[in-house]
C-alpha positions in Angstrom: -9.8 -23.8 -20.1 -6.1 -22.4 -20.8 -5.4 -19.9 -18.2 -4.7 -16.7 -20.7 -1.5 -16.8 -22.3 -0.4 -19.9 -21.0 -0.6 -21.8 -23.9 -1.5 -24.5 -21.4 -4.3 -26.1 -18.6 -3.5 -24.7 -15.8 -4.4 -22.6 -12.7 -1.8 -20.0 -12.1 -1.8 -19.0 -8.2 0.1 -15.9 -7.1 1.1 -15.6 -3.6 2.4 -12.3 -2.5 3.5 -10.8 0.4 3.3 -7.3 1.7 6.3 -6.3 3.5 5.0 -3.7 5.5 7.4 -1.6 8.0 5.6 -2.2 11.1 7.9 -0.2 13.2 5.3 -1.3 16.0 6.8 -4.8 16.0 10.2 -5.3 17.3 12.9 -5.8 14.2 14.0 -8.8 16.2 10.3 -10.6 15.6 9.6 -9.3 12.4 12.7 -10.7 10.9 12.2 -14.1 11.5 8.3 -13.8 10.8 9.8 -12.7 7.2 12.2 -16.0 7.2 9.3 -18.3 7.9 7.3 -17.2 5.1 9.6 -17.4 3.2 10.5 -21.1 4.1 6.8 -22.0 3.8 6.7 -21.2 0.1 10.5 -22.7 -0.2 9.6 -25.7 1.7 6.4 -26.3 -1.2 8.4 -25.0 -4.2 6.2 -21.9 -4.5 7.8 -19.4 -6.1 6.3 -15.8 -4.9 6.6 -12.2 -5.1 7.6 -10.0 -2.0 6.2 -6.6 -2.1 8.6 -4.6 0.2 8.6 -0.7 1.0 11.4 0.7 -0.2 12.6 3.0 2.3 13.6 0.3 4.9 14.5 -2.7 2.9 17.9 -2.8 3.2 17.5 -4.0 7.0 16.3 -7.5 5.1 19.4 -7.2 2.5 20.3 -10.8 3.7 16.6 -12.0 3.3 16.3 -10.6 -0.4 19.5 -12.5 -1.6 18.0 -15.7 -0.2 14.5 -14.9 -2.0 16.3 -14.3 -5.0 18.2 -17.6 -5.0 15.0 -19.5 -4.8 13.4 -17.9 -7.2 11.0 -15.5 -5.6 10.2 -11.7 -7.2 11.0 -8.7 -5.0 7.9 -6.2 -6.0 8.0 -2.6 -4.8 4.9 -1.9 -1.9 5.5 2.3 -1.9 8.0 4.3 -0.3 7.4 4.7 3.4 3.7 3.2 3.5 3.1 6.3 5.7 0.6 7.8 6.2 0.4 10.3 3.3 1.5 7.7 0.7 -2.0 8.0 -0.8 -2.0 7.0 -4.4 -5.7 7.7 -4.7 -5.7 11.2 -3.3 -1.7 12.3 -3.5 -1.1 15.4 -5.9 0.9 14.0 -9.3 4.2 15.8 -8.4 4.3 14.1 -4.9 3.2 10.8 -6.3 6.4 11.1 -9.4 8.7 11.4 -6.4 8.1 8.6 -4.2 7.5 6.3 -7.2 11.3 7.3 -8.3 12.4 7.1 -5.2 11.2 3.9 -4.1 11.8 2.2 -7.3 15.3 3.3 -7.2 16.0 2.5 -3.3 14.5 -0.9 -4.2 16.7 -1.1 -7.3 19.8 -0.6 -5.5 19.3 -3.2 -2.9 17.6 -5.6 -5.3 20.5 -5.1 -8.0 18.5 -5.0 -10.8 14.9 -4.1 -11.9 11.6 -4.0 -10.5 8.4 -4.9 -12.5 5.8 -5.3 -10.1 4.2 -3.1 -7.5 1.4 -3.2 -5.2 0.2 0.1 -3.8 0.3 0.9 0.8 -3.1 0.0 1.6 -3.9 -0.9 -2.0 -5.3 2.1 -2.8 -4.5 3.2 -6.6 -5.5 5.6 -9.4 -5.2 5.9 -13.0 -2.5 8.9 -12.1 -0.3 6.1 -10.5 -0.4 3.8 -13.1 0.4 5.7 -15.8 3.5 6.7 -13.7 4.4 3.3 -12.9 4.7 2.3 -17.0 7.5 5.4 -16.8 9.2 3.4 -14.4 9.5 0.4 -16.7 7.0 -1.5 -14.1 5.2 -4.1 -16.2 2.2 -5.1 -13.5 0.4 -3.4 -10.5 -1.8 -5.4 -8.0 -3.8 -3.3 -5.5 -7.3 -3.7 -6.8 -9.6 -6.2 -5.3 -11.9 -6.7 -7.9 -16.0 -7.5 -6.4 -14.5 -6.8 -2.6 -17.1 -5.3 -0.2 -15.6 -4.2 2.4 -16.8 -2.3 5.5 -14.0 -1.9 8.5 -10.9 -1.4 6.0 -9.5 1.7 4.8 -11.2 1.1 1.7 -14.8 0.8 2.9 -17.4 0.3 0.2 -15.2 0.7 -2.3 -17.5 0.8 -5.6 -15.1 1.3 -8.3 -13.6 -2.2 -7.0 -17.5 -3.3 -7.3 -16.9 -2.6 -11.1 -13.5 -3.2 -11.7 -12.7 -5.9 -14.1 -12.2 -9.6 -12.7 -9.3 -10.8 -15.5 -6.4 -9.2 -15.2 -6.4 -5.8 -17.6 -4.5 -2.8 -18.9 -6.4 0.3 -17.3 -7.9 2.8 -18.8 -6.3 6.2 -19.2 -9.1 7.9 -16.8 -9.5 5.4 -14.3 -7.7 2.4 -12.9 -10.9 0.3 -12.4 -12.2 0.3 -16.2 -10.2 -1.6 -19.4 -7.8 1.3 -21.2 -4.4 0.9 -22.7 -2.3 2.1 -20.3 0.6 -0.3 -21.0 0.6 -1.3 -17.8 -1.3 -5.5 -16.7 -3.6 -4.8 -13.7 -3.6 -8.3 -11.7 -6.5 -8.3 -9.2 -6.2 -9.8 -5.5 -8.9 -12.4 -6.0 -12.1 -11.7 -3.9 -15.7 -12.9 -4.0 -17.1 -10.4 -1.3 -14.5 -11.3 0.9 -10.9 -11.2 -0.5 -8.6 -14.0 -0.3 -6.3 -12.8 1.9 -4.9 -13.5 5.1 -7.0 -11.8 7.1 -10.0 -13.6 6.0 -8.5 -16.6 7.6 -7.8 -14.9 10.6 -11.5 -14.0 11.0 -12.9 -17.1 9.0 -10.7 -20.0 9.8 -9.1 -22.7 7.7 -12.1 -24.6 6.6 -13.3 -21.6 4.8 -10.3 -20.9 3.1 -10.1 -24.3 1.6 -13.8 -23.6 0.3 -12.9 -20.0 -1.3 -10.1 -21.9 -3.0 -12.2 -24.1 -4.3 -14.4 -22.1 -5.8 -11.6 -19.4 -6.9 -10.4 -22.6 -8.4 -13.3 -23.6 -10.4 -13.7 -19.9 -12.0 -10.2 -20.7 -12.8 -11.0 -23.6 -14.7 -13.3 -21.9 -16.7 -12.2 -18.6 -17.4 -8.4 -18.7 -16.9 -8.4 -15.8 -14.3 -5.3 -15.9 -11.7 -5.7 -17.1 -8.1 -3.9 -14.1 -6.0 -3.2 -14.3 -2.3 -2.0 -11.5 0.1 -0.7 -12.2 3.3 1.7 -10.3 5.6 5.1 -11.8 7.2 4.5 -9.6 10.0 1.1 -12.0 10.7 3.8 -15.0 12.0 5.3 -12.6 14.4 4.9 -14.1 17.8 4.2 -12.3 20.8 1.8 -11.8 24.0 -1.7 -12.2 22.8 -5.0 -11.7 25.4 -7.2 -14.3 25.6 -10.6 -13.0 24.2 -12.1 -14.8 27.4 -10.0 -13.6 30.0 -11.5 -11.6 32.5 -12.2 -7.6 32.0 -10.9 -8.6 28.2 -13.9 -6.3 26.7 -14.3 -3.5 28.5 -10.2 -3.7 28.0 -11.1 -3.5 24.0 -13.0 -0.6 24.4 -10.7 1.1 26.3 -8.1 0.6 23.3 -10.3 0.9 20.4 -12.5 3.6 20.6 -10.5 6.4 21.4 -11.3 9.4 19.6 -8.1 8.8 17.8 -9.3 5.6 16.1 -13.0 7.1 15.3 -11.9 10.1 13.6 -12.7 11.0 9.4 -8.9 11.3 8.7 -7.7 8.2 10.6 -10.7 5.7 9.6 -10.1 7.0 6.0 -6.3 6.2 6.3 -6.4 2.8 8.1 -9.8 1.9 8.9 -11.9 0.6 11.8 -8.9 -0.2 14.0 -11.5 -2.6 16.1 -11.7 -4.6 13.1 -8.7 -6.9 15.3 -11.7 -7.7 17.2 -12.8 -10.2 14.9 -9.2 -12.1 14.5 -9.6 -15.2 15.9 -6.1 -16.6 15.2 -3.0 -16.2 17.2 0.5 -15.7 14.9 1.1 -19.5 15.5 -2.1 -21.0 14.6 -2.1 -18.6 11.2 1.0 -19.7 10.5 -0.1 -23.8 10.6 -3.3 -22.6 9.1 -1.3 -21.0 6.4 1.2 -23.9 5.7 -1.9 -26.2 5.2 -3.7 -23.5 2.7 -0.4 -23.7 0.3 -0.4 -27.5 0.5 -4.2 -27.8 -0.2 -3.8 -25.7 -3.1 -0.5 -27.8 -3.9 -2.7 -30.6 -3.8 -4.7 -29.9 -7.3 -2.6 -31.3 -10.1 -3.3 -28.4 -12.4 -2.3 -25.6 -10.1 0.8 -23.8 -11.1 2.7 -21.2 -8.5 4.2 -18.4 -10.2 5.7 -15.2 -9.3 3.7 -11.8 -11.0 6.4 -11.0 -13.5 6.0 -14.6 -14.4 2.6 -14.4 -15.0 2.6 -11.4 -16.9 5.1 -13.1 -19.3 2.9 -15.5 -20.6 0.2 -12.8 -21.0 3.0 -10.7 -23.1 5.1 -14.0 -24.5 6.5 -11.2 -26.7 
């Protein structure tokens, strides 16, 4: 089966990266955590999109001219990722703002347009979509179409229960139903669990090479995208607790359920913060488990990396 508007057989996989601010994590760690993921896709000829928030992206000026030079897309991933940049509950006026604002911080450092965005904590609306088609973006992705989810900010999400699986333009009323908003919804591939690296983290390797597969075969038959999300900030190394060291539970309560972390506002925000809990991969075991994801995928003849704007070409060859 011809993925759509390929005019060919093949799989297209998208792998994106949210570059998040994560002021929590020393500059001096997160900027070679950005580096290395970007030589993993360099060092398989994966061409992939960087979504960065706007407001402190020049600090990676340096980074962005390299990801240009190979070939990778610099998406825009909000202004501040704060958090009041809420683009399923923000009024319209505030939401106009930090879409110009960000697309035109990015602009400037980028040196030249951006067409794809991906939404803090993908959390979107039809109100932001329509406003990203005034802002000349061609493609949003921050809708996991058939994730259930209970610990992220976006627990039980049922419009992504519903949301179309193929890539679509949204509707005018809602950004999880087919319109003609001119604007192509690409969906972070998910059966249940999304494909993402923090199903890895909690899952492992073995199962990650299984959801390919199987994200693979749909593929095959209906031409819909493979799309990855993973964080640079995940190959930032640092002290990490052993879960079995002694007292390490009763340490985990201590941290996690403070009132803080169980209240309406900050659950709704960023979910259930013990949700690390469950990460059973240190930064340098994700990163090896990463490298050998994008080499098994690498692996299948018919599988073509592509950056978002890429792939929206071929759905618009016009």
């Amino acid at each position: 089966m011809q993925a759509p508007g390929t005019g060919r057989n093949s799989v297209p996989v998208l792998i994106t990266w949210d570059v998040d601010p994560d002021l929590w994590i020393p500059f001096e760690r997160r900027q070679p955590a950005l580096s290395t993921a970007m030589d993993v896709c360099h060092n398989l000829n994966i061409r992939a999109t960087f979504f960065f928030t706007a407001q402190p992206a020049s600090i990676y000026a340096r980074e962005i001219e390299k990801m240009q030079a190979q070939g990778h897309e610099i998406g825009c991933h909000g202004l501040t990722h704060g958090n009041e940049e809420d683009y399923d509950r923000m009024p319209q006026a505030t939401q106009r703002a930090y879409i110009k604002e960000a697309t035109e911080k990015l602009q400037t450092v980028v040196g030249g347009p951006i067409r794809a965005f991906r939404s803090p904590r993908v959390k979107t609306s039809a109100c932001a979509l329509k406003l990203l088609t005034e802002y000349s973006y061609q493609a949003d992705s921050s809708i996991c179409s058939q994730r259930i989810d209970f610990v992220s900010s976006n627990m039980v999400n049922t419009n992504w229960i519903l949301a179309p699986r193929q890539p679509y333009h949204p509707h005018q009323a809602s950004a999880f139903k087919r319109g003609d908003v001119p604007i192509w919804e690409i969906p972070v591939s998910a059966m249940i669990a999304p494909f993402i690296s923090s199903t890895m983290k909690v899952l492992g390797l073995p199962f990650m090479k299984g959801f390919f597969r199987l994200l693979h075969a749909e593929s095959r038959l209906t031409g819909k995208p493979i799309v990855y999300l993973a964080h640079p900030s995940e190959f930032a190394s640092g002290k990490q607790e052993k879960k079995t060291s002694r007292g390490w539970h009763a340490r985990c309560v201590r941290k996690y359920f403070k009132r803080k972390y169980l209240s309406p506002s900050y659950i709704r925000t960023h979910g259930l913060r013990l949700r690390t809990i469950l990460y059973s991969l240190d930064a340098e075991t994700l990163l090896d488990s990463t490298r050998e994801l994008f080499s098994y995928m690498a692996s299948f003849a018919d599988v073509e990396f592509m950056t978002v704007s890429e792939y929206v070409a071929h759905l618009d060859p016009s």
